[in-house]
PLY file of the C-alpha trace (Angstrom):
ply
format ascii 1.0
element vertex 575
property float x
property float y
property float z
element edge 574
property int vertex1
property int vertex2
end_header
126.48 95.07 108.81
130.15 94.34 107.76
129.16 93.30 104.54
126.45 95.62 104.04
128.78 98.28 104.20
131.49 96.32 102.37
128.71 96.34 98.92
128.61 99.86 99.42
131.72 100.81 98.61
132.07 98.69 96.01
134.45 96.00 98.02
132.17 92.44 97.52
129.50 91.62 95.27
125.97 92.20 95.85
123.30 89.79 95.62
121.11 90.84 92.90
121.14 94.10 90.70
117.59 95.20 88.74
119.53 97.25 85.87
118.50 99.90 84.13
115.26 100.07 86.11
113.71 103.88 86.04
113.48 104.26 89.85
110.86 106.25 91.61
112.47 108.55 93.74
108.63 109.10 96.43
110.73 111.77 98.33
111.51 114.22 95.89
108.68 113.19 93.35
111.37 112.45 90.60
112.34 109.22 88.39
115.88 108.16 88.10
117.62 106.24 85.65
119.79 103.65 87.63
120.77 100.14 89.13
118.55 98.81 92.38
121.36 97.26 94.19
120.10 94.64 96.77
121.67 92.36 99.72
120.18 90.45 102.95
116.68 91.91 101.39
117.42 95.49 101.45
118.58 98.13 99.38
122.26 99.19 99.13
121.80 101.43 96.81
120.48 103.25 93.84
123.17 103.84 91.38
122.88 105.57 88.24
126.76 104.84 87.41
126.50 101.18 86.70
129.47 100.68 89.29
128.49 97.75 91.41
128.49 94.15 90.15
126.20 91.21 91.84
125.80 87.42 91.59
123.17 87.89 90.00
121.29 90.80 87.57
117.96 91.12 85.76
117.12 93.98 82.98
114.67 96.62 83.98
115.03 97.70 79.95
114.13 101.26 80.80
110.92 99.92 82.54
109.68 101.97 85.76
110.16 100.29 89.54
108.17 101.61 92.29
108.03 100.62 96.11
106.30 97.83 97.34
102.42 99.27 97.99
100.53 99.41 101.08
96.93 99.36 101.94
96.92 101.49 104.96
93.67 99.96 106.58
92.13 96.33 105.57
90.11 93.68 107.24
91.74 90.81 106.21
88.19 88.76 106.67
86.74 90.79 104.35
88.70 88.39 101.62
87.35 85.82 103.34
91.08 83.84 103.23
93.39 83.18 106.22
96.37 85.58 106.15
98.76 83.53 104.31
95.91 83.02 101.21
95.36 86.73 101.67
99.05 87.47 101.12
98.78 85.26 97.94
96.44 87.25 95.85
97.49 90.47 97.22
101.65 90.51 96.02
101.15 89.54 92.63
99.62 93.51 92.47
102.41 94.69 93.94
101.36 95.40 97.91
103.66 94.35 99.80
102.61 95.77 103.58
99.19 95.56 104.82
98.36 97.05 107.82
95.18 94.98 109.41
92.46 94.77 111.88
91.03 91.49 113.11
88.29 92.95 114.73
85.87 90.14 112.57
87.23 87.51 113.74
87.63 89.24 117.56
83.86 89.63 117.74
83.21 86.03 116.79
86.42 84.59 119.13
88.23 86.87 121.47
91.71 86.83 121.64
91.89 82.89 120.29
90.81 84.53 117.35
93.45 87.30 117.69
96.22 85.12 117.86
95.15 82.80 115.68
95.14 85.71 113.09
98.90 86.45 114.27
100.06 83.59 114.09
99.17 83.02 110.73
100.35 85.73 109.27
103.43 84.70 110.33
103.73 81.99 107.37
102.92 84.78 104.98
105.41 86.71 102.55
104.16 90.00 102.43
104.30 92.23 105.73
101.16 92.13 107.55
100.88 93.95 110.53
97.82 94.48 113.30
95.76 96.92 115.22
94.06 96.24 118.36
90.54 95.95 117.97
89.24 98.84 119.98
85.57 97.93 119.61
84.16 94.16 120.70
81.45 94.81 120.44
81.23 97.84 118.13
78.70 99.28 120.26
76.36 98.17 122.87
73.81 97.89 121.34
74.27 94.67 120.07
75.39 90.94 120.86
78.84 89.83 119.71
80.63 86.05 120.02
82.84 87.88 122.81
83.97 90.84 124.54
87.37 92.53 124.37
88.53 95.12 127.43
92.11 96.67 128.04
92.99 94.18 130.24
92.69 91.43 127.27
94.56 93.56 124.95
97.80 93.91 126.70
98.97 90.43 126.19
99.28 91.37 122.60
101.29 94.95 122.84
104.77 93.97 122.66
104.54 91.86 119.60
106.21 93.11 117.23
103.22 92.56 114.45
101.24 94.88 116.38
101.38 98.73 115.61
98.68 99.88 117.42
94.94 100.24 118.31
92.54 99.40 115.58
89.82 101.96 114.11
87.86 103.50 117.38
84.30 103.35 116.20
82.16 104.27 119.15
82.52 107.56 118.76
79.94 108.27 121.71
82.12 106.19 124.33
84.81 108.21 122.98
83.31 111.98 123.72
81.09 111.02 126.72
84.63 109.78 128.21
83.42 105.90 128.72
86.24 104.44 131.04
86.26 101.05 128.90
87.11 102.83 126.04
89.93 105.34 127.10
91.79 102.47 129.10
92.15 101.04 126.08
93.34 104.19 124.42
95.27 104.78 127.09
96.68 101.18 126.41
97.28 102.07 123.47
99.61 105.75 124.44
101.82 104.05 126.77
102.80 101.63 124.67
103.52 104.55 121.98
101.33 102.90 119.26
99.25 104.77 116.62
95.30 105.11 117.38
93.16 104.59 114.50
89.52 106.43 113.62
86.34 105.58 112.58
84.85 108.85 112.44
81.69 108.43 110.29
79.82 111.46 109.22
81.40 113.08 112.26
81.59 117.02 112.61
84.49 119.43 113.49
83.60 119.39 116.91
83.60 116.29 117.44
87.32 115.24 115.07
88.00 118.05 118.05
87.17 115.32 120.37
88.72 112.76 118.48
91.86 114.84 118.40
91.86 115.37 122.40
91.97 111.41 122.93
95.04 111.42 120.41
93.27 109.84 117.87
95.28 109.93 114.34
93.72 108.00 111.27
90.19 108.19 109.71
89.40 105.94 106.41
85.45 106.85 106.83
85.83 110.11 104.79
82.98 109.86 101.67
83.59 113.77 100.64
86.44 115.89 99.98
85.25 118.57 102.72
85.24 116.14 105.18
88.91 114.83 104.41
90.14 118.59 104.53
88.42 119.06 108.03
90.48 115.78 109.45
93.69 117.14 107.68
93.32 120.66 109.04
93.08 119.13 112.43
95.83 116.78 112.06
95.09 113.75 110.59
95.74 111.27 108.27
93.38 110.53 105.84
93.14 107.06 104.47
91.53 107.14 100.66
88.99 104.00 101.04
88.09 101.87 97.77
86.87 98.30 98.84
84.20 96.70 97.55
81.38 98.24 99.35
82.82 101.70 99.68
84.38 103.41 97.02
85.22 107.09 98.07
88.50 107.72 96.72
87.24 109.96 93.81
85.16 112.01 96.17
88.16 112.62 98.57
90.52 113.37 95.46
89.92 116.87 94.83
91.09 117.41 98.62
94.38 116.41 97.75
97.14 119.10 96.89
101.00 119.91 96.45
100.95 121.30 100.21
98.76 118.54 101.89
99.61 115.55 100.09
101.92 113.42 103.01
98.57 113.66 105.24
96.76 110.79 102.89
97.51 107.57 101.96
95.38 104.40 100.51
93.04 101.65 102.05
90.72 99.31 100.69
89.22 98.28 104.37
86.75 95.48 102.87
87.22 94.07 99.67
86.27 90.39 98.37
88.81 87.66 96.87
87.02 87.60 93.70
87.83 91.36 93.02
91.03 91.50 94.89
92.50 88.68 92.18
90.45 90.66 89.67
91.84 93.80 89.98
94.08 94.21 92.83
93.94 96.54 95.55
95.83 99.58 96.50
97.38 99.50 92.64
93.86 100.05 91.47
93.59 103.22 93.95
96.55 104.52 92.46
94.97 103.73 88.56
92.03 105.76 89.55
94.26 108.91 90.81
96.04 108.73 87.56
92.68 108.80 85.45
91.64 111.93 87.58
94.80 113.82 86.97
97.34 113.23 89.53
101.09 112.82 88.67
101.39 109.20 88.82
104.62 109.57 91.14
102.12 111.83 93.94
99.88 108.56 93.36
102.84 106.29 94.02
103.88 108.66 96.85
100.65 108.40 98.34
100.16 104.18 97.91
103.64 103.44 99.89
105.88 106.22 101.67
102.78 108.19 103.25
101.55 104.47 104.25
104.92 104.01 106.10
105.08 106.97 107.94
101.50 107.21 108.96
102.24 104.01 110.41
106.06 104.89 111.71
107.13 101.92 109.30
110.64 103.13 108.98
112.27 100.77 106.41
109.41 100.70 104.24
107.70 103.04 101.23
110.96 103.86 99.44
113.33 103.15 97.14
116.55 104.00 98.63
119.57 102.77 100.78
118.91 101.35 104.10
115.22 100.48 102.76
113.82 97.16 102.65
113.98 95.56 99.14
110.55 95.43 98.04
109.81 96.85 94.94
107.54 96.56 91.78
108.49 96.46 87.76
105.82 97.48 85.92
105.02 96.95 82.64
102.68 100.15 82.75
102.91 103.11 84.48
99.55 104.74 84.07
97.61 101.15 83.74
100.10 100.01 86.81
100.45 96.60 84.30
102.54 94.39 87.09
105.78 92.68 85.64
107.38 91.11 88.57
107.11 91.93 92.45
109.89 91.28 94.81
109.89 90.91 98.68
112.72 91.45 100.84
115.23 91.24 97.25
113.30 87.77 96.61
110.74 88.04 93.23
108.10 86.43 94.48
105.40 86.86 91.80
106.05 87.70 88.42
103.40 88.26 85.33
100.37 87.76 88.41
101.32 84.39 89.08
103.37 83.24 92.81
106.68 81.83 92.55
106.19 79.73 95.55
104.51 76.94 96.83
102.07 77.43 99.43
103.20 77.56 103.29
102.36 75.35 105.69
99.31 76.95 107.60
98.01 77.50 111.32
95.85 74.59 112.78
92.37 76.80 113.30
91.17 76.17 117.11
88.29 74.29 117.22
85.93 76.85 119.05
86.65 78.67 116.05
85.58 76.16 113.12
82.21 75.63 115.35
81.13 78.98 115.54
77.54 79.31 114.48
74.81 78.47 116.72
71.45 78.93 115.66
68.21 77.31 116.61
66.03 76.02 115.00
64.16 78.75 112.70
60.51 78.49 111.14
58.69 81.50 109.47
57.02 82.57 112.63
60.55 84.09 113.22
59.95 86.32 110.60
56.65 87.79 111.52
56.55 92.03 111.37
53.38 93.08 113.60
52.16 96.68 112.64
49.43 98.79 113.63
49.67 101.53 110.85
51.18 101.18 107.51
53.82 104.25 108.08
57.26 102.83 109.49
60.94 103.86 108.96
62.65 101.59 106.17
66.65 101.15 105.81
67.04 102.72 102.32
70.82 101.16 100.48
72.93 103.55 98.88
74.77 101.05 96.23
78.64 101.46 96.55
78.06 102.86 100.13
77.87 101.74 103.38
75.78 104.19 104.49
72.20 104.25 104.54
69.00 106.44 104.68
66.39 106.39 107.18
63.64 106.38 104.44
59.83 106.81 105.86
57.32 105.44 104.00
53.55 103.41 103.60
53.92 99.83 103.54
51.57 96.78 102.99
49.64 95.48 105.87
48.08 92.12 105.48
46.13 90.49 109.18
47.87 93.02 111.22
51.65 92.12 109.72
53.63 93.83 107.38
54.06 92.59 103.72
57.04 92.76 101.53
56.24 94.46 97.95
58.56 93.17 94.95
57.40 95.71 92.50
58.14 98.82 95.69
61.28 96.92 96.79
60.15 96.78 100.56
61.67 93.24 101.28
62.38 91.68 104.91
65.64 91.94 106.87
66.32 90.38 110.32
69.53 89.99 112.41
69.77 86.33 114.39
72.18 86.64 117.26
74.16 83.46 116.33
77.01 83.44 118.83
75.79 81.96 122.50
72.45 80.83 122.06
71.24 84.17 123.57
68.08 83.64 121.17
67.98 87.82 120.36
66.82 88.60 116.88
65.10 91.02 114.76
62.83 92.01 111.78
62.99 95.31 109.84
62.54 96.28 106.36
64.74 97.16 103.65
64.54 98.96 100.23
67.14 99.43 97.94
68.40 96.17 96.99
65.90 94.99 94.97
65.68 91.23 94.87
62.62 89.98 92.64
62.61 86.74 94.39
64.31 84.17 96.80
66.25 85.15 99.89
70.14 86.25 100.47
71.92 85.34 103.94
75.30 85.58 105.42
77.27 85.04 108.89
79.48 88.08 107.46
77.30 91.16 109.46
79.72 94.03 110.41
80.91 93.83 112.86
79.44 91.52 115.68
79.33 88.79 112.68
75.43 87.70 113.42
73.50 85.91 111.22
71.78 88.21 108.67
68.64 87.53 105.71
66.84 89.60 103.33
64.13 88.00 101.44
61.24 88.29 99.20
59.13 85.56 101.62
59.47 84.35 105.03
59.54 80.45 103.70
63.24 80.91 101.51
64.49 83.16 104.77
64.20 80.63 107.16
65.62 77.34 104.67
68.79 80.17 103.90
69.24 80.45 107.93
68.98 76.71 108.92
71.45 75.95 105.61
73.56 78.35 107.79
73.68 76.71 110.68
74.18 73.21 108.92
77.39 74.56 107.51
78.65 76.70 110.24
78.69 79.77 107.85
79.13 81.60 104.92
77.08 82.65 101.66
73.90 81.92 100.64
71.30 82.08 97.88
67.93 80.70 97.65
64.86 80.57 96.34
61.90 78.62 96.37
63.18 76.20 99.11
65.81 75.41 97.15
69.43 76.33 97.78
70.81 77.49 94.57
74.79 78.62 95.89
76.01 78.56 98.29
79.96 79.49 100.27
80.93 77.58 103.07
83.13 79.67 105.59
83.83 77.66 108.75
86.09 79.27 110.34
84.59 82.06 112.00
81.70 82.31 109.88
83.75 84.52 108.43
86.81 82.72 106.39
87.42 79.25 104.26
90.00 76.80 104.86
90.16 76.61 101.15
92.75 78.60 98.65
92.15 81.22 96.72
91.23 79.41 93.86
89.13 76.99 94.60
86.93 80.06 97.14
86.76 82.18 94.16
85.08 79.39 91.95
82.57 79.39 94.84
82.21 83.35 95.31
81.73 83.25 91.30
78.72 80.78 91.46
77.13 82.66 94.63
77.29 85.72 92.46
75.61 84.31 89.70
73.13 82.96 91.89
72.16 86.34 92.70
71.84 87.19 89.20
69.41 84.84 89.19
66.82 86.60 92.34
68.48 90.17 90.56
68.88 90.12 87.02
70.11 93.84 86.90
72.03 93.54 89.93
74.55 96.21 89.45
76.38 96.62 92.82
77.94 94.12 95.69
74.55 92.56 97.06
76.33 90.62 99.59
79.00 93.26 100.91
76.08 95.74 101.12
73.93 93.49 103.23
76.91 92.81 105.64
77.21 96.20 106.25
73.43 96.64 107.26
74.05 95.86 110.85
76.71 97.75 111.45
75.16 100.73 113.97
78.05 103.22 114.00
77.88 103.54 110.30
75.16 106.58 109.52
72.15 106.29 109.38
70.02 103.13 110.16
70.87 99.67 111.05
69.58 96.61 112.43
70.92 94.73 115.36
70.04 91.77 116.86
68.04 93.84 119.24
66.38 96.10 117.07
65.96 99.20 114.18
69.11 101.54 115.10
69.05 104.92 114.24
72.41 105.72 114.05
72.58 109.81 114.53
70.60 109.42 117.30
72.71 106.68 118.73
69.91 104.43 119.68
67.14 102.06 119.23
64.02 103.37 117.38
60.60 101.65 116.57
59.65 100.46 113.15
56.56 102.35 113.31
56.62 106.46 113.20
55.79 107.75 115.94
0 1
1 2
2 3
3 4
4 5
5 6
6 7
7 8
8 9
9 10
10 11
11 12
12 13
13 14
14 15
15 16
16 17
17 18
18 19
19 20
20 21
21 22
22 23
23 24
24 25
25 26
26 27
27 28
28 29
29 30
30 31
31 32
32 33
33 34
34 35
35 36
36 37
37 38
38 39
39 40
40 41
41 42
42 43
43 44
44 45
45 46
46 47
47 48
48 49
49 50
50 51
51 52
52 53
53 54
54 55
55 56
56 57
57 58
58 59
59 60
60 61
61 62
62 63
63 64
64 65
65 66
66 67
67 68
68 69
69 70
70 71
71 72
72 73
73 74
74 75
75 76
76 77
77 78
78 79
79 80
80 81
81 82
82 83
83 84
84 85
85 86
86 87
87 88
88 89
89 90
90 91
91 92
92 93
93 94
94 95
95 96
96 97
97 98
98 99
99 100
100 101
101 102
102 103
103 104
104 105
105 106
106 107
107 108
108 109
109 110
110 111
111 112
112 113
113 114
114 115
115 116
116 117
117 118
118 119
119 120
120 121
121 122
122 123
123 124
124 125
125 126
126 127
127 128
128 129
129 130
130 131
131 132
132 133
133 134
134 135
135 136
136 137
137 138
138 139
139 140
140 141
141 142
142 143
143 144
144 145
145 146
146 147
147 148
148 149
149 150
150 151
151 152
152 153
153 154
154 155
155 156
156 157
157 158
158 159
159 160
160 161
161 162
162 163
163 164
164 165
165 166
166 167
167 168
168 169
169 170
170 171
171 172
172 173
173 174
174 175
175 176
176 177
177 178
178 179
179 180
180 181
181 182
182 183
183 184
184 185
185 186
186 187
187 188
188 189
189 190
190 191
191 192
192 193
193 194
194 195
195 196
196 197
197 198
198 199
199 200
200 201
201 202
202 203
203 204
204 205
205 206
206 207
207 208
208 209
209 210
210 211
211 212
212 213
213 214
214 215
215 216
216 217
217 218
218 219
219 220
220 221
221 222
222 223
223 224
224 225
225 226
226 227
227 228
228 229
229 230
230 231
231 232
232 233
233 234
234 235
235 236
236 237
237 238
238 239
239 240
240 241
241 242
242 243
243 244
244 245
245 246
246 247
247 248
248 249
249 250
250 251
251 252
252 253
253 254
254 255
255 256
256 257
257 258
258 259
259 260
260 261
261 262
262 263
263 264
264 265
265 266
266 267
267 268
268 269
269 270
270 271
271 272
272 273
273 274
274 275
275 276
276 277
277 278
278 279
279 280
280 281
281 282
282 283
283 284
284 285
285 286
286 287
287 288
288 289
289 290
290 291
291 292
292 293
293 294
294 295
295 296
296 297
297 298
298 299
299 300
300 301
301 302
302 303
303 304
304 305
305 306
306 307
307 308
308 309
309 310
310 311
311 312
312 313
313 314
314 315
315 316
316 317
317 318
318 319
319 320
320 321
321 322
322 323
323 324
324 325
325 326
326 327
327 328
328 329
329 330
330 331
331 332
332 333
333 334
334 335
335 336
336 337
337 338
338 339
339 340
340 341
341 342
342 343
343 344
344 345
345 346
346 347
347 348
348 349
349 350
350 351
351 352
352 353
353 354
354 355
355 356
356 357
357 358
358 359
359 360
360 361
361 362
362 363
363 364
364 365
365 366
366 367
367 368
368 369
369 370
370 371
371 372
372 373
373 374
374 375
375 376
376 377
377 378
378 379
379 380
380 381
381 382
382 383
383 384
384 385
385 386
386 387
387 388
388 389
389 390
390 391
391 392
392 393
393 394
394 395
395 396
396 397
397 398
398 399
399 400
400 401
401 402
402 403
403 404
404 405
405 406
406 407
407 408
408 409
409 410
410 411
411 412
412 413
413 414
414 415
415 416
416 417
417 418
418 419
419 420
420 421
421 422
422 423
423 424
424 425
425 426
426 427
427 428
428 429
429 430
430 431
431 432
432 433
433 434
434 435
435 436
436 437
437 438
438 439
439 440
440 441
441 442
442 443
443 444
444 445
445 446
446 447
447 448
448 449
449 450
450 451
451 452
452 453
453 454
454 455
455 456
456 457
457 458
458 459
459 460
460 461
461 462
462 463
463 464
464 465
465 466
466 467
467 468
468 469
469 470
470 471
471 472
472 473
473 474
474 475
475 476
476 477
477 478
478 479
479 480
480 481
481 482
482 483
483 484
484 485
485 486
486 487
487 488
488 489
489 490
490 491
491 492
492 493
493 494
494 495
495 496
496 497
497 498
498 499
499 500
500 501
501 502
502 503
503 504
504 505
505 506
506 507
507 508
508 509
509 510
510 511
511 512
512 513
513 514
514 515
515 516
516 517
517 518
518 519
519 520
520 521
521 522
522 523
523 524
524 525
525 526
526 527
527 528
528 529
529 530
530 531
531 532
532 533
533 534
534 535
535 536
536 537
537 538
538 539
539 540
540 541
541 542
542 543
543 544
544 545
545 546
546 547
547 548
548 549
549 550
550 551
551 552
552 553
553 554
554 555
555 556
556 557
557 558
558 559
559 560
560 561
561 562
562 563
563 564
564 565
565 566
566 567
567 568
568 569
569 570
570 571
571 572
572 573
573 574
């Protein structure tokens, strides 16, 4: 502290000066022509007289400097890295802070998976901080690889990494008053952490609800009307563009002068392949330009809202007593990325990481042996129906939510028949955790595959084993090549594996870096091209979300069709 103030008034050098820098001021919405000074990784301060002198200096040359960014609300699984890859790919586009939830790998592990997730992030260089999973399983109506009650949380409350309780998605436990669920809310108040939402396609009523069990977040807004409902009744509203779900030019328009502070930016799934593409919370911030905003409300919006949603102090600004993380940019309006520093440290400059590669966690065993299927032939796949008029899971592309679509189907000997040229194709769910041997078959239209089958141990959010397929023969060889190795991505067609992702740990996450997993993602990708030749939307991040049953409006568990309005299990066949 003795030196920090000593800087300050000018009595010692500082350790590094950005000069001439034009300095986003996210309080009062202004830029300011002036010196970053920096020393022990935070800001001393912002000086426009060119007073203070450092051991060392670098040029802004008029070029703007924003705050470090941060994505408000991300699965870190959804990259499919471990934290310290994750942090890799995401500070070369300027995020510095991500505020997580583990509650992918918590479904498939428990708390080993928990603190293996915190303990890796520990090696990383950006700021990654956790919520609680509130939901193992999400609901249940389904079969997860564990189950998570208050009692297992509180081990994890005092470390400092953890803010809070992660997005609370059973929104029925939540307004019927389930005990499980308000301990851990309840958990979650008396150790003053923030409570996060999940309030999909919910009404005013029941954000009223929401509001009552001190619930503060939602990042499940797809419409502008629904974002001003959650702001109105005191809520922050986090701007989602991931992979899957892109809302944040729908929510937009909600945003004004007078409401602004109550949003912020999230991705909450995105994959490696477009996170090192085009970045994450800096392409949110892109996309509010193009639409009109004032880049500096954008910039607002991307960091200091982030903090203070999340009571992150010394974070979101440029100013003394802030931590030194801050972006150059080469761009404003393109947000082209110079150089990105951490704590006063440039850690990635021109997209590219300064450093080497830490050393990482060792991954528990239990977790790298995760999968277990049995043995699966095509009489798993078998549909019985005794009338051709059934409810279908209809894909929105870019959404995660789906229709409940009603419609004739092919019947061939009693069994239902998937069309190619009506794009009625197979789906099932394989329980793939504890042997419990639960599974089921649905159908899907909407994504369109003209051949082959598509599987994946990534199924939101109980992480099951999930296929679509033209033909019962290419489901079952994708599910076995599953099991064989203990995860991941898969394309095939006519018996023949054509791609295929290995993710071991988990199911869920490679061992491998960034580079080498997006050479693999890249050739899965263009295997689907290959069953989809007009595929125009994220095949695979759309089927993991198909088993999801608290997103509207029908899923498929393990144990059957879920309508998800009605909160509960419905037959194939209309009744």
């Amino acid at each position: 502290m003795k030196k920090l103030i000593a800087i300050s008034q000018h009595q010692i050098e500082a350790d590094f000066i950005l000069r001439n820098a034009m300095v986003a001021d996210v309080f009062l919405l202004q830029w300011k022509k002036a010196d970053l000074v920096i020393a022990n990784g935070r800001i001393i301060a912002v000086d426009s007289e060119g007073n203070y002198k450092a051991k060392h200096e670098e040029d802004a040359n008029g070029r703007y400097c924003i705050p470090g960014l941060i994505d408000a609300h991300i699965h870190i699984e959804s990259s499919m890295l471990t934290p310290e890859h994750f942090s890799r790919i995401l500070l070369p586009h300027g995020v510095t802070t991500a505020i997580t939830d583990p509650h992918e790998i918590a479904n498939v592990a428990g708390t080993k998976g928990l603190s293996y997730m915190i303990d890796e992030a520990r090696h990383a260089l950006m700021d990654i901080y956790y919520m609680l999973p509130s939901s193992v399983p999400a609901t249940s109506f389904e079969h997860a690889g564990a189950i998570l009650k208050a009692a297992d949380l509180a081990q994890f409350t005092k470390d400092e990494q953890v803010l809070g309780l992660a997005e609370v998605m059973d929104f029925a436990a939540v307004l019927n008053g389930d005990d499980d669920m308000l301990e851990k809310i309840q958990l979650g108040l008396d150790n003053d952490m923030i409570i996060d939402g999940h309030a999909a396609g919910l009404n005013a009523k029941q954000i009223t609800g929401y509001r009552a069990a001190n619930i503060h977040t939602d990042h499940e807004c797809v419409s502008a009307e629904e974002a001003i409902e959650r702001v109105t009744q005191g809520m922050f509203v986090l701007m989602r563009e991931g992979s899957a779900a892109k809302n944040v030019r729908a929510i937009l328009p909600a945003v004004t002068a007078q409401n602004a502070r109550r949003f912020a930016f999230c991705t909450d799934d995105k994959h490696l392949d477009e996170i090192i593409e085009e970045g994450t919370i800096n392409a949110s911030i892109v996309i509010a330009i193009k639409e009109g905003m004032d880049p500096l409300q954008a910039i607002q919006i991307a960091s200091l809202n982030a903090a203070e949603c999340y009571r992150l102090h010394n974070v979101g600004a440029l100013t003394a007593g802030f931590q030194a993380d801050f972006v150059l940019l080469d761009d404003l309006e393109t947000m082209q990325i110079a150089a990105v520093w951490k704590r006063g440290e440039k850690v990635a400059e021109n997209g590219v990481m300064l450093s080497s590669v830490a050393t990482l966690t060792e991954v528990p065993a239990s977790i790298l042996q995760s999968v277990q299927l049995p043995n699966i032939t095509v009489e798993d796949f078998k549909l019985p129906l005794t009338q051709s008029l059934v409810n279908i899971i209809e894909i929105i592309p870019h959404q995660i939510i789906t229709k409940k679509l009603t419609a004739h189907v092919d019947i061939v000997d009693g069994e239902f028949v998937p069309s190619i040229d009506k794009d009625y194709l197979k789906i099932a769910v394989f329980e793939r955790h504890l042997q419990r041997g639960t599974k089921s078959v649905a159908i899907v239209h909407g994504l369109g595959l003209q051949a082959g089958a598509v599987a994946t141990t990534i199924s939101h959010d109980s992480h099951n084993a999930i296929v679509v397929g033209t033909n019962d023969e290419d489901m079952a060889t994708a599910l076995n090549a599953l099991q064989e190795m203990q995860g991941g991505l898969i394309v095939v067609k006519d018996g023949k594996v054509l791609a295929q992702m290995a993710l071991p740990i988990g199911g869920i996450m490679t061992n491998v870096d960034a580079a080498i997993a997006t050479k693999e993602l890249h050739a899965v990708h263009e295997a689907l091209h290959i069953l989809h030749p007009t595929l125009s939307f994220h095949l695979f991040l759309t089927l993991s979300f198909l088993a999801l049953p608290v997103i509207p409006t029908l899923k498929l568990t393990d144990t059957g069709l879920f309508d998800v309005e009605a909160f509960e299990h419905i037959n194939i066949e209309v009744k």
